[in-house]
C-alpha positions in Angstrom: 5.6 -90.5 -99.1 3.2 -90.6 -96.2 4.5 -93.4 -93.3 0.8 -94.3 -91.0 0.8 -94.9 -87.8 -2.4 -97.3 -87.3 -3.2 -97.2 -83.4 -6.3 -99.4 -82.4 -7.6 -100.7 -78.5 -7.1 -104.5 -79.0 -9.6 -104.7 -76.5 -12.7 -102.4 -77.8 -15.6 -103.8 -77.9 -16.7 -106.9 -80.0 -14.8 -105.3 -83.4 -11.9 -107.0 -84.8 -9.6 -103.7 -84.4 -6.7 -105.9 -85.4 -8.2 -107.0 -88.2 -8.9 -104.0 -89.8 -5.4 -102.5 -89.2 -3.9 -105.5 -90.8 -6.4 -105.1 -94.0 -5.4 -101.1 -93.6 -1.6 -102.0 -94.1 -2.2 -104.6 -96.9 -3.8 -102.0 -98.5 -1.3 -99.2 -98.2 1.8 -101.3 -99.0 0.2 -102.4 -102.0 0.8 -98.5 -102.7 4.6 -99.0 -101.2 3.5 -96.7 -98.0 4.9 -98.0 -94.7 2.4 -98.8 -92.0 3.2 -99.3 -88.1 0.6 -101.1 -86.3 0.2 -99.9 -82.8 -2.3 -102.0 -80.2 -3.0 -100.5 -77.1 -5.1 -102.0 -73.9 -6.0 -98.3 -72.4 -6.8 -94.6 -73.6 -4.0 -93.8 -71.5 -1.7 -96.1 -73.1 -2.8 -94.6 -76.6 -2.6 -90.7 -75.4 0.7 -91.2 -73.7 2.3 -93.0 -77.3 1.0 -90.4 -79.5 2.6 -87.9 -77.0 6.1 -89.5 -76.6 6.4 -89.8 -80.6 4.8 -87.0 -81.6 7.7 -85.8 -83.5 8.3 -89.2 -85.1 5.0 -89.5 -86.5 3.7 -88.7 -89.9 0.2 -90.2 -89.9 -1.9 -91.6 -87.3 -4.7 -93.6 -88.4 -7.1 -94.1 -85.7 -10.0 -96.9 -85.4 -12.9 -96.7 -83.6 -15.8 -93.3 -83.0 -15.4 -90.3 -81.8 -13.8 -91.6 -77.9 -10.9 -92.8 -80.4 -10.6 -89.7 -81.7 -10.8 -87.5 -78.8 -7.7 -90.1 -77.6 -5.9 -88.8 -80.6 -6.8 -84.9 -80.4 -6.2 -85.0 -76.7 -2.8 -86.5 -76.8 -2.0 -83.2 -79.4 -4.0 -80.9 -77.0 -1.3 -82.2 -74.2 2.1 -82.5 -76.7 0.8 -78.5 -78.6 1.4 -79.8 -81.6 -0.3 -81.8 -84.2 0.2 -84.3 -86.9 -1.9 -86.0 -89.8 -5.0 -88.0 -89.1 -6.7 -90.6 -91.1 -10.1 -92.1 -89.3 -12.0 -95.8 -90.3 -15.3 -95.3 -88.6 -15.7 -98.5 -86.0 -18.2 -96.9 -83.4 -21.5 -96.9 -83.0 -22.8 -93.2 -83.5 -19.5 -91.8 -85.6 -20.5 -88.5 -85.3 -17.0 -86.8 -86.4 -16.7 -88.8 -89.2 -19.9 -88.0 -90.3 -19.5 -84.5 -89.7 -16.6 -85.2 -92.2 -18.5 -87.1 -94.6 -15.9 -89.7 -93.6 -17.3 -92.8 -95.2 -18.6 -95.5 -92.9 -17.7 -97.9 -95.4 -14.0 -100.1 -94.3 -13.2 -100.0 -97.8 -14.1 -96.7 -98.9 -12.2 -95.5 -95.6 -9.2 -96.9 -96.3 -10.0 -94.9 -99.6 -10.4 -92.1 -98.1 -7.1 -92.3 -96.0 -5.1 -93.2 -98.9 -6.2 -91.0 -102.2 -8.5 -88.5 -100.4 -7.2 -84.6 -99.4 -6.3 -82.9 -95.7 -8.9 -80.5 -94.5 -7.5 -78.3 -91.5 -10.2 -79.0 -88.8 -10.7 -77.0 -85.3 -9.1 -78.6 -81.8 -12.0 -77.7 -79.1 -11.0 -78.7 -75.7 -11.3 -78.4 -71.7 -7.9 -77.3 -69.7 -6.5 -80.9 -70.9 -9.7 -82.8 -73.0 -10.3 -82.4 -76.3 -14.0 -81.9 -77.7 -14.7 -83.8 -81.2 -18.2 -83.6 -80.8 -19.9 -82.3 -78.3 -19.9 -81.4 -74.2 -23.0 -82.3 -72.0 -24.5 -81.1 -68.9 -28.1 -82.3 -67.3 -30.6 -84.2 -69.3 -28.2 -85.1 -72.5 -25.2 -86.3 -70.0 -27.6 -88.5 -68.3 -29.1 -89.6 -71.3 -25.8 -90.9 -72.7 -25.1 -92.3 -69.3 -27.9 -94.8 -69.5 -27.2 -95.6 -73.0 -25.7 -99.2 -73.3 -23.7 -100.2 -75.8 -26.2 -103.5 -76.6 -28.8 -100.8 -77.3 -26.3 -98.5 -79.5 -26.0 -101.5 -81.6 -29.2 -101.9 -81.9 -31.7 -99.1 -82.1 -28.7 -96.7 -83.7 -29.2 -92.8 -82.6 -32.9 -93.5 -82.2 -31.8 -94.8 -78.7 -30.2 -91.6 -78.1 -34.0 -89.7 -78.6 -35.9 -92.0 -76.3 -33.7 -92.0 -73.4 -33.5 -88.1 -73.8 -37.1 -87.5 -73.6 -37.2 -89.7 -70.5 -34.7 -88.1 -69.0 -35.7 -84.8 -69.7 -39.4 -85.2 -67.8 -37.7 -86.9 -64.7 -34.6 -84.5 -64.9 -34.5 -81.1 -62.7 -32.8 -78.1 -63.6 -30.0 -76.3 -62.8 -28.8 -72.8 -62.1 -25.5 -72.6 -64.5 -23.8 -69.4 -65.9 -22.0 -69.1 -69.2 -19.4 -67.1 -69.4 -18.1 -65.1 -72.8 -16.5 -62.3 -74.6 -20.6 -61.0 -74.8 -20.6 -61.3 -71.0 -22.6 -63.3 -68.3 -25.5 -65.3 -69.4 -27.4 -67.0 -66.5 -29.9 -69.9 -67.1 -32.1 -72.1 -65.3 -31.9 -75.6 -67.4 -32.5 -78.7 -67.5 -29.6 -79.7 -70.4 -26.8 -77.7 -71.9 -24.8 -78.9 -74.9 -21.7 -77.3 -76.3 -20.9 -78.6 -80.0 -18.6 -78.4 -82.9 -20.0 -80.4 -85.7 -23.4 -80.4 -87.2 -23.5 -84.4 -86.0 -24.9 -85.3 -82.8 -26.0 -88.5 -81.3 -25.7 -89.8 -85.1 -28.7 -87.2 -86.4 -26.1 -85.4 -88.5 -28.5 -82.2 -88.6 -28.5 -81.5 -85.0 -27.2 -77.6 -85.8 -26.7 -76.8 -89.1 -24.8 -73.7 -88.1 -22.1 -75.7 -86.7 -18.4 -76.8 -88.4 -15.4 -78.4 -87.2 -13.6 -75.8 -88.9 -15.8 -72.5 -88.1 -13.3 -71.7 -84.9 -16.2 -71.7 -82.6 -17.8 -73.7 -80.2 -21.6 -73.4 -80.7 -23.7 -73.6 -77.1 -27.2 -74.7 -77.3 -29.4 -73.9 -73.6 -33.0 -75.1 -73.3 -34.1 -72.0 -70.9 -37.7 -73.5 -70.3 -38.9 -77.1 -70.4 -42.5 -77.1 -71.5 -44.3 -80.6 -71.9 -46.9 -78.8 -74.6 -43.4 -78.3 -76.7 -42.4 -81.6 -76.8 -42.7 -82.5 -80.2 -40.9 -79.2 -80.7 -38.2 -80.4 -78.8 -37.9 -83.8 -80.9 -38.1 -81.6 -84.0 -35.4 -79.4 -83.2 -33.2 -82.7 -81.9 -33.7 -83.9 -86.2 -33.6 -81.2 -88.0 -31.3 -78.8 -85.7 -34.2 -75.6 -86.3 -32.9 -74.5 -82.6 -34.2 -70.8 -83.9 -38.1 -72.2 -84.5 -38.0 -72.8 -80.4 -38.5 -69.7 -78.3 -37.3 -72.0 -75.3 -33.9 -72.5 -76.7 -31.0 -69.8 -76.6 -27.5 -70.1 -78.6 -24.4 -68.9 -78.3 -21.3 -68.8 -80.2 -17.8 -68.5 -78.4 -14.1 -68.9 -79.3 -14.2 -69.4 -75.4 -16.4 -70.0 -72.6 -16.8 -70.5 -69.4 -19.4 -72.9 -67.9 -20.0 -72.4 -63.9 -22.7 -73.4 -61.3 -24.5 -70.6 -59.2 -24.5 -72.7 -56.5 -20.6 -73.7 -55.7 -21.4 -76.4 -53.8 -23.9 -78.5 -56.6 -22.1 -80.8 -58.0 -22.8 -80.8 -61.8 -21.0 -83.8 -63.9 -20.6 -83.3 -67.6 -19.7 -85.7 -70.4 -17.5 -85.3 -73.5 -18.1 -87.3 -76.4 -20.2 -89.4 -74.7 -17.7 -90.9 -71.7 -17.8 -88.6 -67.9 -15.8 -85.8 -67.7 -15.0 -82.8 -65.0 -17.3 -81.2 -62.4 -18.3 -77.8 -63.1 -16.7 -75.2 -63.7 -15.5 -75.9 -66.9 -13.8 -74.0 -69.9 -13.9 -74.6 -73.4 -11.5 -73.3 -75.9 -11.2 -73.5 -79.5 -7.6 -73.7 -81.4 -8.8 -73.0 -85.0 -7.4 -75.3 -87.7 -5.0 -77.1 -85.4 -5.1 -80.7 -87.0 -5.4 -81.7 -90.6 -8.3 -84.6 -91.3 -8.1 -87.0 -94.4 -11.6 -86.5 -96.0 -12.8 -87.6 -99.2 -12.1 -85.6 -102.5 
């Protein structure tokens, strides 16, 4: 008989996290399933529980997007080793979940979590981060910089579009190298994103190509910016045709590298939307590593 774990941030945003765990445990003892509620004030706090009791948990049921999430897979990243995870979508942009076809519906969640089947998904991650959805560099790490959450509530991924096309007139490029089992790849651009599910931003067609359970990491590079491709550009951000744009190159990896010509620019990146390490960077993929609740 499956024993959850609910862990929720008391303090996250204006959702009633507590709320919904309580309404999560009603519903699972009604099945006789034991529930633990766990409320936690930090990611820290969160990562470091999941770490300690790694071998006395079951199933964790996370609430909250895809920095929830990357909590949860980080804190197995650290601890090598994995256990069960059910997700009820409370973020703005969900992209995991959607990836998933993880229902952004409480009730049909909690469905989900309860009566739906385990699908053995990929852990991407850094050195010590885990990757849910995507890595940024340049123009699309900026873009989700300026992105409030007032105007995630509001506009939805739509935000996500304008403030890229902003940022990626105003942005310059950089000089970055990828590194992979292919060999060297060196690019002048002004945005790099590394991915691992078709969902990004919330436009779940973003690439096509890409699964969470594929054992790759998919790297998208726009070589060239041309203002005469723009509406290129936005097409490829909706329907994920990367291959219709001669300006964008793709690569697939198990692993990667990501470096700076120049050693001395300083080149932030994001993960899953929150800031992340300086280049260099590497990516690594541990295929199948955690099992996902998704519907039948």
């Amino acid at each position: 008989m499956p024993k959850y774990t609910v862990i929720y941030n008391e303090d996250a945003g204006k959702n009633d996290n507590k709320s919904i765990a309580e309404r999560f445990q009603q519903a699972a003892e009604r099945l006789k399933r034991s529930t633990t509620l766990k409320a936690t004030s930090s990611r820290q706090e969160a990562l470091d529980y999941v770490v300690d009791h790694i071998d006395q948990l079951d199933t964790v049921i996370t609430i909250g997007g895809d920095g929830s999430i990357n909590t949860v897979f980080s804190a197995f990243l650290k601890a090598k080793k994995s256990v069960k995870v059910g997700i009820i979508p409370g973020g703005t942009v969900n992209n995991f979940a959607k990836a998933l076809k993880i229902p952004q519906d409480e009730e049909a969640a909690f469905d989900t979590i309860l009566n739906g089947h385990l699908l053995a998904v990929d852990l991407a991650h850094t050195e010590d981060r885990a990757i849910i959805s995507s890595l940024t560099l340049g123009t699309l790490a900026d873009m989700a910089r300026y992105v409030g959450q007032d105007e995630k509530k509001k506009w939805g991924p739509l935000i996500y579009l304008s403030k890229g096309i902003r940022q990626l007139i105003a942005k310059k490029s950089y000089q970055i190298k990828v590194s992979t089992a292919d060999g060297n790849h060196v690019y002048r651009t002004r945005f790099l994103l590394a991915t691992t599910t078709n969902s990004v931003g919330g436009f779940t067609n973003f690439d096509t190509s890409a699964s969470p359970a594929d054992g790759k990491i998919h790297l998208v590079i726009l070589k060239h910016f041309s203002f005469m491709r723009l509406l290129g550009y936005i097409s490829y951000f909706l329907t994920g045709r990367f291959r219709d744009i001669k300006d964008v190159d793709q690569l697939t990896a198990q692993e990667a590298e990501i470096s700076a010509v120049d050693s001395h620019l300083k080149v932030e990146t994001r993960i899953d939307g929150d800031p992340s390490d300086q280049l260099p960077i590497k990516l690594g993929v541990e295929q199948g590593f955690v099992q996902v609740m998704v519907p039948k």
